[in-house]
C-alpha positions in Angstrom: 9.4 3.4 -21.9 9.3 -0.1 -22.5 10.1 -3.5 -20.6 13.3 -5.1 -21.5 13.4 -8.3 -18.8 10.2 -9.5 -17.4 10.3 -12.3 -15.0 7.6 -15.2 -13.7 6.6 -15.6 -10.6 4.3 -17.3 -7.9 1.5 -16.7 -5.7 3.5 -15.2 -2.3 1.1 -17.3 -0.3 0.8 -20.7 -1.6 4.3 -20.7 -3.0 3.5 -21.8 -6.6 1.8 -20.7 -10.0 -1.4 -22.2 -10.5 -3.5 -18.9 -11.4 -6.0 -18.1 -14.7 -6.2 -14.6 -15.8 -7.6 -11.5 -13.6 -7.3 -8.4 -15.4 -5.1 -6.6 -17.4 -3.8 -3.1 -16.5 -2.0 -0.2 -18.3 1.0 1.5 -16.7 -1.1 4.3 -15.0 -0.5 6.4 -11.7 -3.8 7.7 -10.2 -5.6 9.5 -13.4 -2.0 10.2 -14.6 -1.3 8.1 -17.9 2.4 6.6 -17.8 2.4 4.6 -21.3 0.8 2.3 -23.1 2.3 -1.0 -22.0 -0.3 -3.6 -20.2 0.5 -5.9 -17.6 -1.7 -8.8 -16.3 -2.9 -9.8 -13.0 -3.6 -13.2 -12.5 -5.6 -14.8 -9.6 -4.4 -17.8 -7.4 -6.5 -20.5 -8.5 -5.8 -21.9 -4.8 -6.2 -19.0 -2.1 -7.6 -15.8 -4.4 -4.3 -13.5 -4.3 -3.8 -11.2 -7.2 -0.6 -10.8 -8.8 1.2 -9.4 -12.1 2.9 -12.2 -14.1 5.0 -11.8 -16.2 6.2 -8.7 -14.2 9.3 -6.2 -14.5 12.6 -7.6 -13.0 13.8 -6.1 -9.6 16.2 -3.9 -11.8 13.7 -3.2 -14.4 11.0 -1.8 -11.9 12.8 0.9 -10.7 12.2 2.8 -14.0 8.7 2.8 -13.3 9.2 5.4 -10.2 9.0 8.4 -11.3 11.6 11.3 -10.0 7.2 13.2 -9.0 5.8 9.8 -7.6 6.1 11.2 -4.0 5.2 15.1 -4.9 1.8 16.4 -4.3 0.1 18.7 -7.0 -1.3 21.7 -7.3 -4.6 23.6 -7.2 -7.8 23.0 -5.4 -8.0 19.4 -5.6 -5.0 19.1 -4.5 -5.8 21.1 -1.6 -8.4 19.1 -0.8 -6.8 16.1 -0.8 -3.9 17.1 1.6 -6.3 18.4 4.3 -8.2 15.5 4.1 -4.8 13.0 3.9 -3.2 15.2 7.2 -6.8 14.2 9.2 -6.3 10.5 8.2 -2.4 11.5 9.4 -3.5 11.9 12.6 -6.1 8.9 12.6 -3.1 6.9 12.0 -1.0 8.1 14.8 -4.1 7.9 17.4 -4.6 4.2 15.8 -0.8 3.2 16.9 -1.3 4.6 20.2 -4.7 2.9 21.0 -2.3 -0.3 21.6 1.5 1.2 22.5 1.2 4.4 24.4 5.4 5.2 24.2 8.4 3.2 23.0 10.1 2.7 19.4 8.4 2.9 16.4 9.8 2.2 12.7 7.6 2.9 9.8 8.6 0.9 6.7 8.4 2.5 3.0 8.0 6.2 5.2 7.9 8.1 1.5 7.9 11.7 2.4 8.3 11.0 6.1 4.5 12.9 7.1 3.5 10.1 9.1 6.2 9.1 11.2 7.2 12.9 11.6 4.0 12.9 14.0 6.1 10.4 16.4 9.1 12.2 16.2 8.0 15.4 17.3 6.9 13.0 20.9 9.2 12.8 23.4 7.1 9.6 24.4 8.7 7.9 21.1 11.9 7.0 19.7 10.6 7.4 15.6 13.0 5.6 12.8 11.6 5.3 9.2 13.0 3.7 6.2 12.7 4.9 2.4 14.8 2.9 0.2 14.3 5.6 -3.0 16.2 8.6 -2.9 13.7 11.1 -3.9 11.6 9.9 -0.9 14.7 9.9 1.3 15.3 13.6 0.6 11.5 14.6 1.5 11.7 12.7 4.4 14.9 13.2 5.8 14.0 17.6 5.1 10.8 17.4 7.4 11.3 14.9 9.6 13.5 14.6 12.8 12.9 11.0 12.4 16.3 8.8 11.9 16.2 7.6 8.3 17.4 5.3 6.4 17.7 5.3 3.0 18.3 1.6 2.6 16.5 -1.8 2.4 15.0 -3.2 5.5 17.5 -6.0 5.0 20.4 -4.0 4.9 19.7 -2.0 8.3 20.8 -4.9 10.6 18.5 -3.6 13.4 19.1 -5.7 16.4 16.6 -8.9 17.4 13.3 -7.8 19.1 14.0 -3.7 18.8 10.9 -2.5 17.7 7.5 -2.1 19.9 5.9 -0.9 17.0 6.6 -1.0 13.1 4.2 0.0 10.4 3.9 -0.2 6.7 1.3 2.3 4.7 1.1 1.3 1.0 4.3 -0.3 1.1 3.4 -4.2 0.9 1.5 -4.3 -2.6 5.1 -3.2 -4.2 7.5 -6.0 -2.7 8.4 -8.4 -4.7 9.5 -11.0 -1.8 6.7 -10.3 0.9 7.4 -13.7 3.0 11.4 -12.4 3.4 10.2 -8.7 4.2 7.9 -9.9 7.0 10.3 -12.8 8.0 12.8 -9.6 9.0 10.2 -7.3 10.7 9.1 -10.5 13.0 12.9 -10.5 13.7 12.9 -7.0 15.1 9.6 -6.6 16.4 9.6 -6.7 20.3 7.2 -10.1 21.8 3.7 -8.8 21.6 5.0 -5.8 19.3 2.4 -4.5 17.3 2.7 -5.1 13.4 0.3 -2.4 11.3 -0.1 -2.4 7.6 -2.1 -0.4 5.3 -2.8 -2.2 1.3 -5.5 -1.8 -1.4 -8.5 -3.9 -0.8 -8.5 -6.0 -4.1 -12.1 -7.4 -3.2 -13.7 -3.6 -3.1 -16.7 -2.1 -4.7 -14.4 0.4 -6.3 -12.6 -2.6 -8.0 -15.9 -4.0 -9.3 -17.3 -0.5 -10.5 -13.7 0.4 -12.1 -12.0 -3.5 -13.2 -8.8 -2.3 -15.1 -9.2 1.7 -14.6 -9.3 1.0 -10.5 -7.1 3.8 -9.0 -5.4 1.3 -6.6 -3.9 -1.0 -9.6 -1.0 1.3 -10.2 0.9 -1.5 -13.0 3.3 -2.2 -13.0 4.3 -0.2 -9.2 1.4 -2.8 -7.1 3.0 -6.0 -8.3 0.6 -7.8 -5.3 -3.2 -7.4 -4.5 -4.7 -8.5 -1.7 -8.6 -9.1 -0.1 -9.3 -9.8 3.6 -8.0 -13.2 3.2 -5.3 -13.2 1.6 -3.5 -10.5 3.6 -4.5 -13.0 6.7 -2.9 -16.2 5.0 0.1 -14.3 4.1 0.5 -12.7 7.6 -0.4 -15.8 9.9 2.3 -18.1 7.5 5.2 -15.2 8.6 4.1 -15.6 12.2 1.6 -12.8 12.8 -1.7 -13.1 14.7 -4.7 -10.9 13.4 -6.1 -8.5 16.1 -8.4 -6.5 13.5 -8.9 -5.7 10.1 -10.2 -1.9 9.8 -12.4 -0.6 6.6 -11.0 3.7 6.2 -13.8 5.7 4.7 -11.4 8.5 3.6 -7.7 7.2 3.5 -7.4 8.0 0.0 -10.7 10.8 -0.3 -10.3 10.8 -4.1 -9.3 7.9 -5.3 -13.0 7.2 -7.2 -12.3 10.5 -8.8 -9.3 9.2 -10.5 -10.7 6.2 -11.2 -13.9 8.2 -12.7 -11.1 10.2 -15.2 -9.3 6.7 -15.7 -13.0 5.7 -16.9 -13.9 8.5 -19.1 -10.0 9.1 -20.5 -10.4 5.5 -22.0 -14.1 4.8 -23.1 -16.8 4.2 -20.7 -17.9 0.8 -21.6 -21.6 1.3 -19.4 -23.1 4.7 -19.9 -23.9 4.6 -16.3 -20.6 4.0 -15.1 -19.9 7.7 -14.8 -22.7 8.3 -12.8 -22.2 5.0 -10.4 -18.7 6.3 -10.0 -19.5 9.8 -8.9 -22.5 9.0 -6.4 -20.6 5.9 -4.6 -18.6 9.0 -3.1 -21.6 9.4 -1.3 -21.4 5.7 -0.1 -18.2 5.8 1.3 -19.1 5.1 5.1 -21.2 2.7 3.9 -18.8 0.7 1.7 -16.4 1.0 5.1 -19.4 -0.7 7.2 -19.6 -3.3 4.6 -16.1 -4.0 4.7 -16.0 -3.3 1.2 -13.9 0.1 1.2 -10.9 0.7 -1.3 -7.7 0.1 1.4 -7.5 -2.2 4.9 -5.5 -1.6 7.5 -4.2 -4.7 9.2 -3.4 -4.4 13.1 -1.5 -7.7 14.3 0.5 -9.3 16.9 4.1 -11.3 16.5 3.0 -14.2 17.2 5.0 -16.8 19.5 
């Protein structure tokens, strides 16, 4: 695979490009190995966000979706991981309901529709999700009674102040034009609607133990990274107020074990890194009490 149109860009938050050099990544997909092209991330001199510049066009980073990118594997640890991802499933959906008990939810980016299926089997909630890639779409639409759309927020044309609740899991690290996707969901959230998104914590200890073989870097699919922070700037200048930031402990239950096999696939730089790696699995509710886990979830409020 290689790039054929990269583009420039600014920092989402303060608008411009005034950043010095963060990190540079390969194109990698949990411990999966994609090719050998490297992307950088740069850091907002300004506010701290993280972002890949140059980066692929808009029509040039749709090659870097695999047709397996939503698929789970096989075998043990694979098991594992989906018994563990179904209990955080269900954390989720009792996380929504701790602030809207009933009304209509729309999850954003639904990918195989698992989550939002939970609200569409209630007869308390009136469940949409959308998926704009078409291998997504099919898993989705197959499990799900969920209405959904395979289609752009943009293009939905959902009605002004529709939605009680909308959520995005893992979906806002890939948009390119974060300000206009929130701009939108303000539209159609309902006053006092709830906003939740889930995004890699940038800021984490798995970051600092892994730099460029960090799971949750994904180049060049996470063109954005964000830390407590930024996520707040971003969300307060498109009109959201912060009710809590939570800390997971097991949203992802392997992702230091990819980031271990990223590690050890490419030439452990530390001879301890291995072993740091494996025991901070151990540290997990620790690194959520810290606030330094690998992913936050973001529960806000449209604001007036």
């Amino acid at each position: 695979m290689s790039v054929t149109l990269l583009e420039n860009t600014g920092c989402a938050v303060c608008g411009v490009d005034n950043s010095t050099p963060f990190v540079e990544a390969q194109n990698t997909h949990g411990s999966h190995f994609l090719s050998g092209e490297r992307f950088t991330l740069v850091k907002c001199k300004s506010c701290g966000l993280v972002y890949i510049n140059p980066r692929p066009s808009q029509t040039e980073i749709k090659k870097y979706y695999a047709s397996d990118y939503y698929v789970s594997g096989a075998g043990i640890k694979a098991s594992l991981e989906r018994l563990l991802t179904n209990y955080f499933l269900n954390k989720k959906k009792n996380l929504v309901k701790s602030f809207k008990k009933n009304g209509k939810i729309l999850d954003v980016g639904c990918g195989d529709g698992r989550f939002i299926s939970l609200f569409a089997s209630d007869e308390k909630w009136n469940a949409y999700g959308i998926e704009p890639n078409p291998v997504g779409y099919d898993l989705s639409s197959q499990i799900s009674k969920a209405k959904i759309f395979n289609m752009e927020l943009s293009e939905c044309r959902f009605p002004e102040a529709d939605f009680d609740v909308i959520t995005m899991w893992h979906v806002l690290e890939h948009i390119y034009e974060p300000n206009k996707l929130l701009l939108e969901i303000k539209r159609i959230l309902k006053g006092e609607g709830i906003l939740i998104v889930g995004v890699p914590h940038i800021s984490c200890v798995g970051f600092r133990l892994g730099k460029k073989n960090w799971f949750h870097l994904d180049a060049p699919r996470h063109t954005y990274h964000y830390n407590p922070q930024t996520i707040k700037m971003l969300l307060n200048k498109n009109g959201f107020d912060i009710i809590k930031i939570i800390y997971p402990i097991i949203e992802y239950p392997l992702d230091l074990y990819h980031s271990l096999i990223n590690s050890v696939r490419r030439g452990l730089k530390t001879p301890l890194m291995a072993p740091v790696l494996g025991l901070s699995l151990l540290f997990k509710p620790l690194f959520s009490l810290l606030k330094a886990s690998k992913t936050m979830i973001v529960v806000c409020r449209k604001g007036a």
